[in-house]
N, C-alpha and C positions, 0 to 999 in steps of 0.2 A: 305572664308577667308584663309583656308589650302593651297588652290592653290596661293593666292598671297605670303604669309608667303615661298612656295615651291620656285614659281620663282622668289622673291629678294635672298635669299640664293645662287640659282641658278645663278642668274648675280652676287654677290658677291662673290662666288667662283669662275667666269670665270675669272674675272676683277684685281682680287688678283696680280697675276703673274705678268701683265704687267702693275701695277702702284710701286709695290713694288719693282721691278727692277731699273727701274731708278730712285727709291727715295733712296733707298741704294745704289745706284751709286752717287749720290748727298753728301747724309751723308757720303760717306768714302772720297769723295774727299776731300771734303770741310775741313771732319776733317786734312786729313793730309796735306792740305794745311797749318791748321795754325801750324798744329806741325811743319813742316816746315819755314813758318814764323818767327814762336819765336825761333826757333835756327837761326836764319841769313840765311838761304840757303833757301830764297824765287825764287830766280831768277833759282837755280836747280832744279824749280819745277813746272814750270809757265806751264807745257801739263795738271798737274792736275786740273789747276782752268780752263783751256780750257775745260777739260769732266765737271769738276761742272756746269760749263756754258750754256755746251749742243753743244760742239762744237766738234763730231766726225771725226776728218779729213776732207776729204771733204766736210761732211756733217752739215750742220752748222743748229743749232735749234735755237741760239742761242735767238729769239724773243721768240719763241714758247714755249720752255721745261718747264720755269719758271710756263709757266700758265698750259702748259698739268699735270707738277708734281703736282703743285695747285690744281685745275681740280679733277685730280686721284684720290688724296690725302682726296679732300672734298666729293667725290661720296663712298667712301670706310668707309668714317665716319660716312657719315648721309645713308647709307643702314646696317652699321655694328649697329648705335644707333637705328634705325627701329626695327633689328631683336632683338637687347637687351631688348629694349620696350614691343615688341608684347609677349616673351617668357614668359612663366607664374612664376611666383613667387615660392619659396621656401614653401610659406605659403597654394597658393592653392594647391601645390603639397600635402602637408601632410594631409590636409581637407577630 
């Protein structure tokens, strides 16, 4: 049980970097999108909702990103709740 408790940690600390990157590329955009928006100066900003989108210059995600950020987002939760779970309690610590 030590060794699985080892390697979920171990793919949750690999997996961190590259889900957290493009989801905080998501939430800055998006945010300053609307700050954007609500002042009128949407149209001076329209490259932003392009990156929220997933749409890098040439490189366009824009089907994919939604769900790889999804995706990321959901594997990072239910191995972060796994390891919160398995970790023993305040109570049996003191025992």
């Amino acid at each position: 049980m030590a060794i699985n408790r080892v390697r979920l940690r171990q793919l949750h600390r690999a997996l961190v970097p590259f889900i957290v990157l493009p989801l905080l590329l998501t939430l800055t955009t998006g945010m300053l999108f609307q700050i954007a928006a609500a002042s009128d100066r949407a149209n001076d900003f329209l490259w932003l909702l392009d990156l929220h989108r997933g749409k890098f210059g040439q490189i366009n995600l824009e089907l994919v990103y939604p769900i790889l950020n999804a995706l990321g987002l959901l594997t990072l939760i239910i191995t972060g709740s796994i390891m919160w779970y398995q970790s023993p309690s305040q109570k049996k610590k003191s025992s």
